[in-house]
C-alpha positions, 0 to 999 in steps of 0.5 A: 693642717691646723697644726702646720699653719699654727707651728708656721706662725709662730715661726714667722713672729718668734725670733729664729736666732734663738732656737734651739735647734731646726725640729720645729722646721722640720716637723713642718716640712713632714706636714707639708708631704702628708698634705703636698703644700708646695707654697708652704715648703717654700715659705719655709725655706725662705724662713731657713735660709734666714738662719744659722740652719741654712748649711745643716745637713739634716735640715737640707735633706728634710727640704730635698724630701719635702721638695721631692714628694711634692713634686718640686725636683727643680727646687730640690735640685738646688738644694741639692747641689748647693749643699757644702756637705751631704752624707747618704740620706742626702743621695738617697733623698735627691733620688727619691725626688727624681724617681718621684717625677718619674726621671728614672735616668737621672736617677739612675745616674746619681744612683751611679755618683753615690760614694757609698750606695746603701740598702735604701738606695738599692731598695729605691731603685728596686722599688722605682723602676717597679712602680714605673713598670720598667721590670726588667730593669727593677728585677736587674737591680735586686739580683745586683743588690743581693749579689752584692751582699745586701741584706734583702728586707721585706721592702726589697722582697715585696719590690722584687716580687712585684717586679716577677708579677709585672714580668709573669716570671714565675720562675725567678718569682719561686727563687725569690720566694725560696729566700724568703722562707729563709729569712725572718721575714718569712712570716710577714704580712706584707712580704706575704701578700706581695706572694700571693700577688705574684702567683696570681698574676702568674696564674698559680691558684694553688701556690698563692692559696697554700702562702695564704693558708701558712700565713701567722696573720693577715690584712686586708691586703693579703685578703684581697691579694687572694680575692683578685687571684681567682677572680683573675684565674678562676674559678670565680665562685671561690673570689665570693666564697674568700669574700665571705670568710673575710667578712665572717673573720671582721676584716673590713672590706676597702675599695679594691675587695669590692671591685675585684668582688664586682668583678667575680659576680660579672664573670659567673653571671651572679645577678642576686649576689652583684646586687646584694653588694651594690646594695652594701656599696650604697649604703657605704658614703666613702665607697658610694662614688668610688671610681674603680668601683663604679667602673666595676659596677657599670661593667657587672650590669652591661655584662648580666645584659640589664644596660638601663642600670648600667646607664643609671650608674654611669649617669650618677658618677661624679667623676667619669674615666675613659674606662667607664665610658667604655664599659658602658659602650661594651655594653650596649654594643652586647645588647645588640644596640651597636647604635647607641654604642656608636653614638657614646663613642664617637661622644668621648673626648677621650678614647684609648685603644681599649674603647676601640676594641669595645666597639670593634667587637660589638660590630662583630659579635652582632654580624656587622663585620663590614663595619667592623672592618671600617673602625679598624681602617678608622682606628688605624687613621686615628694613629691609635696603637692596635693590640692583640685584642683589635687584631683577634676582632678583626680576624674574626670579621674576616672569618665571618665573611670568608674573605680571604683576601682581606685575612690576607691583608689583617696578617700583613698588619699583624706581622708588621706590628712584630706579633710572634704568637708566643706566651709572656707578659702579654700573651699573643697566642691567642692573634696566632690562634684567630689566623689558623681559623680564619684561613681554614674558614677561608679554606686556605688550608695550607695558610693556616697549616703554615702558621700553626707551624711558625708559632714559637708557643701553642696552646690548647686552643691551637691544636683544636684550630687546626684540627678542627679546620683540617676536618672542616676542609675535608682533610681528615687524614691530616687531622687524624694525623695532627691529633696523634701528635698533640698527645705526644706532645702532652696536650690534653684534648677537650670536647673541641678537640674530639668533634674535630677528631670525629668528624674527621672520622665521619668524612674519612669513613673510617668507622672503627676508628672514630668508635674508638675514638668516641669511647676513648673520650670518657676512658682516657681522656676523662671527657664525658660526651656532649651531644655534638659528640653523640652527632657528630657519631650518628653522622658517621655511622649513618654515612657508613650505613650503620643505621641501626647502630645509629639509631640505637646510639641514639636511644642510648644517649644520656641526655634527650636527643635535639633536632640536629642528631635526629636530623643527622640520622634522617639524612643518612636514611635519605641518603641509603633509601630506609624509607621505614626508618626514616618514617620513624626519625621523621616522627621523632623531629616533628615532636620536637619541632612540628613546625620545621620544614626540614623534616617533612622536606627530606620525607617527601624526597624520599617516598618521591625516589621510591616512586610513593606519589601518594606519601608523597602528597600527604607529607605535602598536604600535611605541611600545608595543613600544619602552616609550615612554609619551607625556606627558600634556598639562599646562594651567593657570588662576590664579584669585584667585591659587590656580592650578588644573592640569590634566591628561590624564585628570585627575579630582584636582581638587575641581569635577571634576563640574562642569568636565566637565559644562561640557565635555560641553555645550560639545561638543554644542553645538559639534556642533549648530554643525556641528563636526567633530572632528579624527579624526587627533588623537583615534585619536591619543589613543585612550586620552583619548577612552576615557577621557572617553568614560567619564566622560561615561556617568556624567555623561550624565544631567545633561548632558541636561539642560543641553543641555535 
């Protein structure tokens, strides 16, 4: 800055007529772009219109450069259009301006007027519609560029393959890559790194570590580039193990390794390594008030759940973002204080759609899904643009509250807003996803069949929706059915998969199949069995009768069985009256738990169905002594939208009268149809039937005369 106003002055007190040549104004003008003085630009303008240099072509194009990178296009314009003789560095310059302000079109234009385009034109207007996110339109100039035999140097490739990065085309970015290792620039740094950038925006680890590898020499960029690849990809750990090597070989990190670093420590829950770089953040005063990096910081503590230092980061930022506001709101709302959430929300002054899915997923995750619903309607008067990340919450509150008619509306919206569920750039398969589940929690079983069907793209996560919504529906054979065809369509099956298939199985009966399947995980599928699997084979088995083969199953099972196998194996002893057996699992749940009321409940049922009234008083007596309270059932009605619940003993509700009334009718008449009660169940419940009993005294009189 010293050496610009020095070199100006004496300008303004030396006699312009006598230099030499127009150097010293130029060395000016490259002062002023490294420092954008627009004021000084035009100072020295007016000091060159004054001299013999007012129609020298190098100078004017100087003055278009300057006027350009300081963001004056006018000025740069006039230059421009005034100028009696221009030449290729003169066009070049002009649209360079233009693409500088972001007006592509002009540029594009001028583009067009040029009498002799050479490579730094193509290379700008590669490189310009890339940096403006207009791929498609900066991937058509470079196959323009090396159709017309223009030779692609490593500006041109690097734009090229951000260009396949932005697009995700990993097939146009694999050609580009096969001329490059054609070239001489095959072993340059920078076309190197803009490689590994491109394979892993478009999720190939293996390919951008294999670039990495065959690199002659490295920067801190083509480290990062490697850094941020599995930290977008997986498996982060590797992000920490790159950081590790980058350090042990002197490179210095710069704000994007940290951030991306930040980043991989918040997906693996890497408290003790997140700190110990914060720490070396601290202690760095470039780094210390980094935007980006504090955003990634405030983001890695609201994801390890410690908010208190989420919060003591943001309020120490000198500088805050829509971003970091909304990591903080992410935060909060994933410690279950939705509250305060809301309350920093509703205080920004700026909000993005992202801060809205934020707020709307907190809601959903901590069960408000009512609410969740209402900042959609909010989002949507607000004129704010949803994405596929707004409508997957939402289907996820419709789901939650199997509300069809809502999931109903949210499909309209999405169809509306021209979702396709097809893989790209922005991928939307996951919004196709989330509608399968939400029909098949609604039971709508043929809507959600129907949408798998329309997907232009599937991925795993479909086949399993579907599956799985066929089993829970009690569609087994469709699932069965839907299985066979996802592995002939190559689809490799996970854990998911397979607890649909086997609970398919279960609800089907079909037990010799469902062995097969279970033992087909580990030998064919390379799936070793989890213990959902294990349950999901003891319900089978046990609904089939199979109860030794189920209780051996059991016993044999690589990891300690929970209450929930146990459990499964007790209800089926119920169910085929093994009273002995039963006795046996009952122990086995209450050395688990001893305070669940499950177990003893089930026991009791089933010494009451054998007629072993004293077993049963134990079971009873041995509860109470135990402090073990049974839940009360819990059921539920919507009725024009308000929903009515009800309880054991419930007598809160406003018709109480009448619904009773209702009951106490449906009974006797029940009776005089020959029905016979369940004695296990009600001495089971014995403080219910009590209780009713009770009620019904006091309500005996009009039930006479219904009955009448």
């Amino acid at each position: 800055m010293a050496k610009k106003t020095f070199l100006f002055q004496n300008l303004v007190t030396c006699n312009l007529f006598s230099l030499p040549n127009s150097t010293p104004f130029a060395e000016i003008l490259d002062s002023c772009i490294n420092s954008k003085s627009q004021h000084v630009v035009r100072a020295v303008h007016g000091q060159i219109l004054k001299t013999h240099f007012s129609s020298e072509v190098f100078i004017n194009n100087k003055l278009i450069d300057a006027y350009g990178k300081c963001g004056e296009f006018e000025y740069a314009k006039k230059v421009f259009d005034k100028m009696p003789q221009k030449n290729t560095f003169t066009w070049n310059s002009m649209i360079n301006a233009y693409t500088a302000s972001r007006l592509l079109v002009e540029a594009e234009e001028l583009f067009y007027l040029m009498p002799e385009p050479d490579q730094c034109s193509w290379n700008l207007m590669v490189s310009s519609f890339a940096q403006c996110e207009l791929f498609d339109s900066s991937i058509v100039y470079f196959a323009r560029m090396h159709k017309e035999d223009f030779v692609l140097n490593e500006y041109a490739y690097g734009s090229g393959l951000s260009t396949c990065a932005g697009l995700r085309d990993l097939k146009m970015g694999t050609q580009i890559h096969a001329s490059v290792a054609k070239s001489k620039y095959s072993n340059n740094v920078y076309t190197g790194s803009a490689l590994i950038d491109m394979y892993a925006k478009t999720g190939n680890v293996d390919c951008a570590t294999k670039v990495f590898n065959e690199m002659s020499e490295c920067n801190v960029v083509s480290w990062n580039s490697l850094i941020s690849c599995y930290e977008q990809n997986g498996p982060a750990s590797n992000a920490l193990e790159i950081f590790a090597r980058m350090m042990d070989f002197g490179y210095k990190p710069d704000e994007k390794t940290l951030a991306s670093v930040v980043s991989a420590c918040a997906s693996l829950g890497a408290i003790r390594e997140g700190k110990e770089i914060h720490a070396r953040i601290v202690k760095s005063n470039k780094l210390r008030d980094d935007l980006i990096i504090c955003n990634a910081l405030v983001d890695m503590y609201s994801k390890f759940g410690r908010i208190d230092e989420a919060r003591w980061i943001f309020d120490k930022m000198p500088v805050r973002s829509v971003v970091s506001h909304t990591c903080l709101v992410s935060g909060y709302a994933r410690v279950a204080s939705v509250k305060t959430a809301r309350a920093m929300f509703s205080g920004m002054i700026e909000r993005n759609v992202v801060s809205w899915n934020a707020l709307i997923a907190g809601y959903t995750q901590n069960g408000d899904n009512e609410e969740a619903l209402n900042l959609f309607l909010m989002l949507k008067g607000e004129s704010v643009w949803p994405t596929h990340y707004t409508f997957g919450n939402l289907l996820n509150a419709c789901a939650n509250l199997a509300d069809l008619k809502l999931g109903r509306q949210a499909h309209a919206h999405i169809l509306k807003h021209g979702f396709r569920f097809q893989n790209g750039p922005e991928s939307d398969v996951f919004v196709g996803n989330a509608l399968i589940d939400m029909y098949m929690k609604c039971g709508s079983v043929e809507d959600g069949s129907c949408v798998f069907t329309k997907m232009l793209d599937r991925d795993w996560v479909s086949w399993n929706a579907v599956i799985v919504g066929y089993a829970q529906n009690g569609h087994a054979i469709e699932a069965l059915e839907t299985f066979k065809v996802m592995l002939v369509y190559g689809e490799k099956p996970d854990h998911v998969t397979m607890i649909g298939v086997l609970c398919a199985c279960s609800h089907a009966g079909l037990v010799e199949e469902g062995r097969q399947h279970f033992y087909s995980m580990s030998t064919e599928h390379g799936l070793s069995p989890l213990k959902d699997h294990y349950t999901c084979m003891v319900d089978l088995l046990g609904r089939a009768g199979c109860l030794a083969e189920a209780k051996d199953l059991i016993e044999s099972m690589p990891m300690s069985p929970d209450s929930v196998v146990w459990g499964s194996l007790l209800a089926a002893c119920k169910i085929h009256r093994e009273i002995e057996l039963g006795k046996y699992v009952a122990e086995k749940l209450l050395e688990i738990d001893p305070t669940n009321s499950g177990p003893y409940v089930l026991l009791s049922n089933m010494y009451a169905e054998q007629g072993k009234w004293q077993d049963v008083k134990m079971v009873r007596k041995l509860m109470r002594e135990r402090g073990v309270v049974k839940q009360p059932g819990c059921s539920w009605i919507a009725i024009e939208s308000q929903v009515h619940i009800f309880m054991v003993k419930d007598r809160r509700h406003m018709q109480k009268k009448e619904i009773y009334l209702i009951l106490n009718t449906l009974t006797k008449l029940m009776k005089l149809s020959g029905y016979v009660p369940n004695v296990g169940h009600l001495t089971a419940d014995e403080e219910q039937a009590m209780s009713d009993s009770s009620l019904s005294e006091e309500l005996e009189e009009p039930i006479l005369a219904a009955v009448a």
